[in-house]
KOLDREN-907518 format. One record per residue: x, y, z of N, C-alpha, C in turn. Coordinates in steps of 0.2 Angstrom, whole numbers. Atoms other than C-alpha are relative to their C-alpha. Example, Ala and Ser with C-alpha at 12.3 -4.5 7.8 and 13.67 -1.06 7.14 Angstrom:
R;n_u;n_v;n_w;ca_u;ca_v;ca_w;c_u;c_v;c_w
R;4;-6;0;62;-22;39;4;6;0 $
R;-4;-6;-1;68;-5;36;-4;5;3 $
This chain:
R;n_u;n_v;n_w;ca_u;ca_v;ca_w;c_u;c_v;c_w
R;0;5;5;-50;46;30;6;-5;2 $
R;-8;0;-3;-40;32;35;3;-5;-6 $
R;-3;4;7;-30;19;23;-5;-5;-3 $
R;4;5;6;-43;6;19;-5;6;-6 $
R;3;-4;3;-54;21;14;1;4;-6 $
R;-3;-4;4;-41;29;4;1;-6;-6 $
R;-1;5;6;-38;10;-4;-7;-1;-5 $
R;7;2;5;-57;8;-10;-1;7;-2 $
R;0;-6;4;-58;27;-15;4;0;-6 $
R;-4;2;7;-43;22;-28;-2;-4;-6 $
R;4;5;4;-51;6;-34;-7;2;-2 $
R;5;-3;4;-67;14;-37;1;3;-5 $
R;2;-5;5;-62;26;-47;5;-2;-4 $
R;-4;0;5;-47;19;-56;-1;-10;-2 $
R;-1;8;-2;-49;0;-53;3;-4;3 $
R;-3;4;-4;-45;-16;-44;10;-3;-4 $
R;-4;3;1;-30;-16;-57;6;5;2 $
R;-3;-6;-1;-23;1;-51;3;-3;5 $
R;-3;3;-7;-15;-8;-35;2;-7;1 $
R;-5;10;-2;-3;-25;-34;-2;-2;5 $
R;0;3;-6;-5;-28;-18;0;7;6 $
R;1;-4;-6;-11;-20;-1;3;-4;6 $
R;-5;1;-7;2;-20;15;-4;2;4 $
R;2;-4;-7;-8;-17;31;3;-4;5 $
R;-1;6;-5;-2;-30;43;6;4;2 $
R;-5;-2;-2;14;-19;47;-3;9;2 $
R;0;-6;-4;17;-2;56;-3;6;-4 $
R;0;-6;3;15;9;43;-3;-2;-7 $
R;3;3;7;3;0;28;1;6;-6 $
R;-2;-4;7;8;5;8;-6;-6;-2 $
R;3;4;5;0;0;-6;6;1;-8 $
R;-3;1;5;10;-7;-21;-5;2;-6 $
R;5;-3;6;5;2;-38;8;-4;-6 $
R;-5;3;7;13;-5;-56;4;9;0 $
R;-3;-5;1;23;6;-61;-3;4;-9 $
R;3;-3;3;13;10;-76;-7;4;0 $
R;9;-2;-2;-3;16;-68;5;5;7 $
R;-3;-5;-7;9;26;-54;-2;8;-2 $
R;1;-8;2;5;44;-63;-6;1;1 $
R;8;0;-2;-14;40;-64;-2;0;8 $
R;0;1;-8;-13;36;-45;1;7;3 $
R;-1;-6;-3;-5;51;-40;-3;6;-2 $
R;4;-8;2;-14;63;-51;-6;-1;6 $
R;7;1;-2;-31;55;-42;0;2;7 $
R;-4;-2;-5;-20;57;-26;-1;7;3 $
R;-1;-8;0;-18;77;-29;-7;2;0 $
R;4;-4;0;-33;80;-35;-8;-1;0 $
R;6;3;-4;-47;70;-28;-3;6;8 $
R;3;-3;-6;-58;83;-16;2;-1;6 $
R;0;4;-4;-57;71;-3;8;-3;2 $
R;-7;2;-2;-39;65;-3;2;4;0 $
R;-1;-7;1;-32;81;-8;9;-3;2 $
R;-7;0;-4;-13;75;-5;6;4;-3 $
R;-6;-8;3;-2;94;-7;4;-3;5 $
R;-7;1;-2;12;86;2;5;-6;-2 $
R;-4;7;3;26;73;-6;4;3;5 $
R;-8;-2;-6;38;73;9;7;-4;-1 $
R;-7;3;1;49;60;2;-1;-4;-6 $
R;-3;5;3;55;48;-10;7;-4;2 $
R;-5;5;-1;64;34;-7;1;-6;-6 $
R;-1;4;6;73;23;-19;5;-6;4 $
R;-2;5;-2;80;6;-15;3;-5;-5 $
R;-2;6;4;91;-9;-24;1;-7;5 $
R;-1;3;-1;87;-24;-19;6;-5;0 $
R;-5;6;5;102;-34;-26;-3;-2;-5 $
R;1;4;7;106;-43;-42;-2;-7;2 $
R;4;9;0;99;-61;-33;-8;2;-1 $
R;8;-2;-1;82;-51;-31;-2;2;-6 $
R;3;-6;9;83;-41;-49;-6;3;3 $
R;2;-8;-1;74;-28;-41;0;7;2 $
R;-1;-7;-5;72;-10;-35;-8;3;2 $
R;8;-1;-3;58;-2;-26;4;7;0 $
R;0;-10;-1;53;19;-25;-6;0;4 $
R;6;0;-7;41;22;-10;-1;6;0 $
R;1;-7;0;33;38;-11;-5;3;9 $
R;4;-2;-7;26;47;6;-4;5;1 $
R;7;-11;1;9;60;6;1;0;5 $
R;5;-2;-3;3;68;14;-7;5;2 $
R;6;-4;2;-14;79;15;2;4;10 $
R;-2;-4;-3;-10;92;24;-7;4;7 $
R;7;-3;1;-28;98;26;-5;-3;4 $
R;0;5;-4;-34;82;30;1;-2;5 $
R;-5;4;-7;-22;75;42;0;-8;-3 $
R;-2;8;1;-20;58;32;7;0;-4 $
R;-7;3;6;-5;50;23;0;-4;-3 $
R;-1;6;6;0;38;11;4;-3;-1 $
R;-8;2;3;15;27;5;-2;-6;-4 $
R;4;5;7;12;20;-12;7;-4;-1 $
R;-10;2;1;31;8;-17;-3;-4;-6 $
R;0;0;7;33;6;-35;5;-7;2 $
R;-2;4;-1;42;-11;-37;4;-1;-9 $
R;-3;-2;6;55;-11;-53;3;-6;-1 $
R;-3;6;1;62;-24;-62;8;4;-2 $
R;-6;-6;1;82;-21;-60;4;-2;-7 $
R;-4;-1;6;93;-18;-75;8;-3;1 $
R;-6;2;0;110;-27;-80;4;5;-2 $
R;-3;-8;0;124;-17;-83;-1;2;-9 $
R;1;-3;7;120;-17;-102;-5;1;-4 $
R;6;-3;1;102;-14;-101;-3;7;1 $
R;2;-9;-2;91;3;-100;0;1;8 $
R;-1;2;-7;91;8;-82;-10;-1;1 $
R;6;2;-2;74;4;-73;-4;8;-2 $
R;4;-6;3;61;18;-79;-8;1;7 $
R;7;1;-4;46;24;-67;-2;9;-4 $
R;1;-6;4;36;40;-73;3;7;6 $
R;-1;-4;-5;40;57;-63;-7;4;2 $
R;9;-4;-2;27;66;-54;2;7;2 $
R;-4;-8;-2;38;83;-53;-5;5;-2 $
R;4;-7;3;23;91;-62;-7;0;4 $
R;5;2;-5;11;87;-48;4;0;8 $
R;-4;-1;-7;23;90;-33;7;3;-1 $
R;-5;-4;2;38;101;-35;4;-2;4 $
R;-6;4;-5;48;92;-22;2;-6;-2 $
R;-4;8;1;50;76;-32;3;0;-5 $
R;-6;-1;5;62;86;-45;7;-4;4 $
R;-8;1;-3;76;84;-31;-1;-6;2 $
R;0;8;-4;70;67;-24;1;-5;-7 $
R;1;6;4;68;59;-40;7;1;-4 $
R;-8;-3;4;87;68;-48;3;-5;6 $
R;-4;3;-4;93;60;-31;0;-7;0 $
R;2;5;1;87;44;-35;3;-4;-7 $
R;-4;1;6;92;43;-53;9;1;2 $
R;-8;-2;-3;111;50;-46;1;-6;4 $
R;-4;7;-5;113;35;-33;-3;-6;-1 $
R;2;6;2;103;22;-38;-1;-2;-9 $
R;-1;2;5;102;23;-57;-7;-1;-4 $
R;6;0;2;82;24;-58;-2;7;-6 $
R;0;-4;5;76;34;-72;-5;2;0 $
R;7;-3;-3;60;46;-69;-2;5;-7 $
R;3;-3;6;51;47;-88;-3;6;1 $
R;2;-5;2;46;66;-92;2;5;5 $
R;-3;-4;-4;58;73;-78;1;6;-4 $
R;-4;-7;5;61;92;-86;7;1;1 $
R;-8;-1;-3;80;91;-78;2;-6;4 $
R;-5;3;-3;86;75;-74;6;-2;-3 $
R;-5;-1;-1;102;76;-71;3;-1;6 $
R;-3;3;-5;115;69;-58;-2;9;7 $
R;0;-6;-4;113;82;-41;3;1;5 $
R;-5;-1;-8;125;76;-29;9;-3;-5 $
R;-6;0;3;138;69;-41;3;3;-4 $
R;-2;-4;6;148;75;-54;-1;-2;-5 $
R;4;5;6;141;71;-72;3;-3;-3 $
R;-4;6;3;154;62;-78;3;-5;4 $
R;-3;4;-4;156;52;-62;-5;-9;-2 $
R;3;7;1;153;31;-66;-4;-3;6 $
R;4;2;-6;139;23;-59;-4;3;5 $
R;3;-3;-4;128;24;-46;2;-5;6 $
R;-1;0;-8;132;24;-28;-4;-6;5 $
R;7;2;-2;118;16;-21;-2;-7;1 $
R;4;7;1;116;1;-28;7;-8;1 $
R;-2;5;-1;122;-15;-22;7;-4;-2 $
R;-8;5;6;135;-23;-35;4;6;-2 $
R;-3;-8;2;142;-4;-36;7;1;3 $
R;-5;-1;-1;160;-3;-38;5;7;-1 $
R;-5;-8;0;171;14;-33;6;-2;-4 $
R;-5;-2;5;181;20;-47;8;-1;4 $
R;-6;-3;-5;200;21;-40;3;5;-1 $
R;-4;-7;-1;203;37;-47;-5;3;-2 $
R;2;-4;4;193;51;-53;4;5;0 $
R;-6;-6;-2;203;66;-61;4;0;3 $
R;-7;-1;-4;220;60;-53;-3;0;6 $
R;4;-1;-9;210;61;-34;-3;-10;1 $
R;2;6;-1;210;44;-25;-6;0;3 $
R;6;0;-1;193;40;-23;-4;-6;4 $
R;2;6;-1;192;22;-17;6;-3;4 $
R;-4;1;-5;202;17;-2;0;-6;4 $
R;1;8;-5;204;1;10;2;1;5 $
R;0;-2;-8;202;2;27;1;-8;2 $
């Protein structure tokens, strides 16, 4: 099955509204999903006969910048079974520093590998993955500010008396 095949198997069965926009023009075509039809996608993903996609090999999370006010989350199958892939990119609207952080849903209960991808995300970029059962920081320390990641992200100069922020 190759990727247009996988795009009209989706809109079949979920609709033409399940998909923002289709990328094929480039190396590696995705397709953009809202971020409120992204669970519905992935479950159709797993458990469609034909698609069958038992491997999440990654997630990627990105911040645009504060000119762009976005963040993107690019997810990566694969059907193991099959031999096809996927990469769906969730598009976020980005958060000021005194808003909630940007919200996508998790898929950790459909893929056990997007516990650690989607914690790492949340930890460095500040993305927030509704019905994670354990999100929590996984590279920093929990009481450390901000997130790393993202663009207008300014290091602390001190944590706990330890200089942490230096000029080269």
């Amino acid at each position: 099955m190759d990727f247009t095949d996988i795009h009209l198997l989706l809109t079949n069965h979920l609709g033409a509204d399940a998909i923002d926009e289709v990328i094929d023009n480039v190396p590696q075509p995705f397709l953009v999903v809202p971020a409120g039809r992204l669970a519905e996608v992935a479950d159709l993903l797993y458990r469609h006969e034909q698609l069958y996609f038992d491997h999440l090999a990654c997630i990627t999370a990105l911040d645009n910048g504060p000119a762009a006010g976005t963040m993107e989350v690019l997810y990566h199958f694969a059907s193991i079974p099959y031999g096809h892939t996927l990469v769906l990119k969730v598009v976020l609207v980005r958060n000021q520093a005194d808003e909630p952080l940007p919200v996508v849903p998790t898929l950790s209960h459909l893929w056990r590998t997007a516990d650690w991808h989607e914690r790492e995300a949340y930890d460095l970029l500040g993305i927030r993955f509704e019905g994670h059962p354990d999100l929590r920081r996984i590279l920093l320390p929990t009481d450390w500010e901000g997130h790393p990641l993202r663009k207008d992200y300014e290091a602390q100069e001190l944590y706990h008396g330890i200089r942490v922020k230096y000029e080269i």
